[in-house]
C-alpha positions in Angstrom: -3.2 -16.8 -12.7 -0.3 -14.8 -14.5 1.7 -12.2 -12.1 1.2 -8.1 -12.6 4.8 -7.9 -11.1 7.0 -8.2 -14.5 4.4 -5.9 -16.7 4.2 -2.9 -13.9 7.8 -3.1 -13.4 8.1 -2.8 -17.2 5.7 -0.7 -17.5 6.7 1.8 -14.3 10.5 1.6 -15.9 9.6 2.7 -19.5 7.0 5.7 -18.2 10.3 6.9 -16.1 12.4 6.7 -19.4 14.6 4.2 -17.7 16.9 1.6 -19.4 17.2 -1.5 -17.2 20.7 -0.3 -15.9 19.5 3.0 -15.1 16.9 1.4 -12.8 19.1 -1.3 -11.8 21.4 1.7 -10.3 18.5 3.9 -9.5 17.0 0.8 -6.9 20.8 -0.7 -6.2 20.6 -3.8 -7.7 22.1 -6.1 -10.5 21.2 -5.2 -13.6 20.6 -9.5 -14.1 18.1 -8.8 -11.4 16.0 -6.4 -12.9 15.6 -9.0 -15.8 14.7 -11.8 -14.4 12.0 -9.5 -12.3 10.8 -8.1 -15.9 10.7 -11.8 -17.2 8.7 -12.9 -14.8 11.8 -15.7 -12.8 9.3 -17.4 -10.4 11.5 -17.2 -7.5 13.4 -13.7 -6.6 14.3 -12.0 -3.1 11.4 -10.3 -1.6 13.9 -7.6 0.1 15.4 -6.8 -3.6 11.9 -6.6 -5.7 10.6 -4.1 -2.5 13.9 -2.3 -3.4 13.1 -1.4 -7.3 8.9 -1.1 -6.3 9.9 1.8 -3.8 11.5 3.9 -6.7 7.8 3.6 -7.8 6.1 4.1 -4.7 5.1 0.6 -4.0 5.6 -2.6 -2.1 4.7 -6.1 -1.7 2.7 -6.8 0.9 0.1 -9.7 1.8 -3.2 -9.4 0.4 -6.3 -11.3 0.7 -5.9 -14.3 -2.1 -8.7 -16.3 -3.0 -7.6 -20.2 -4.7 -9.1 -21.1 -8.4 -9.5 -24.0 -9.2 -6.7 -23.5 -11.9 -4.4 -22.0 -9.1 -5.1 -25.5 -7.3 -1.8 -27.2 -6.8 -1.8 -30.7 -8.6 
C-alpha cells in the first residue's frame, strides 16, 4: 500500500505557492523535515507531521484499516 502523506503534502505546498522553507517556517519545523515528509521517510514524529497538516486544515488521526494480503507482514 503506498502512503497519500508525501503527495498531499506536496501537493497542499505547491497549491499554496510554498517553497519547502516557506512551509517549513509557516508549520515551525526544519526545513530537513519537510523533506523527508515529502519523500516519503517511513518513520517521522507524529506531533511534527500534525504541525505542517494543520496549515492545511488536517490531521492524522486513526482510521479503520483493513490488512491485504500484500500489507501482511512477512
Amino acid at each position: 500500500m503506498k502512503d497519500p502523506l508525501p503527495g498531499f503534502v506536496k501537493q497542499r505546498r505547491r497549491a499554496l505557492s510554498l517553497t519547502q522553507p516557506d512551509l517549513a517556517n509557516r508549520a515551525g519545523v526544519g526545513l530537513r523535515f519537510i523533506r523527508e515528509l515529502e519523500q516519503g521517510k517511513p518513520t517521522l514524529r507524529l506531533d511534527k507531521v500534525n504541525q505542517v497538516l494543520a496549515l492545511f486544515g488536517h490531521r492524522m488521526e486513526p482510521v479503520a484499516y483493513r490488512m491485504e494480503v500484500d500489507d501482511a507482514p512477512r
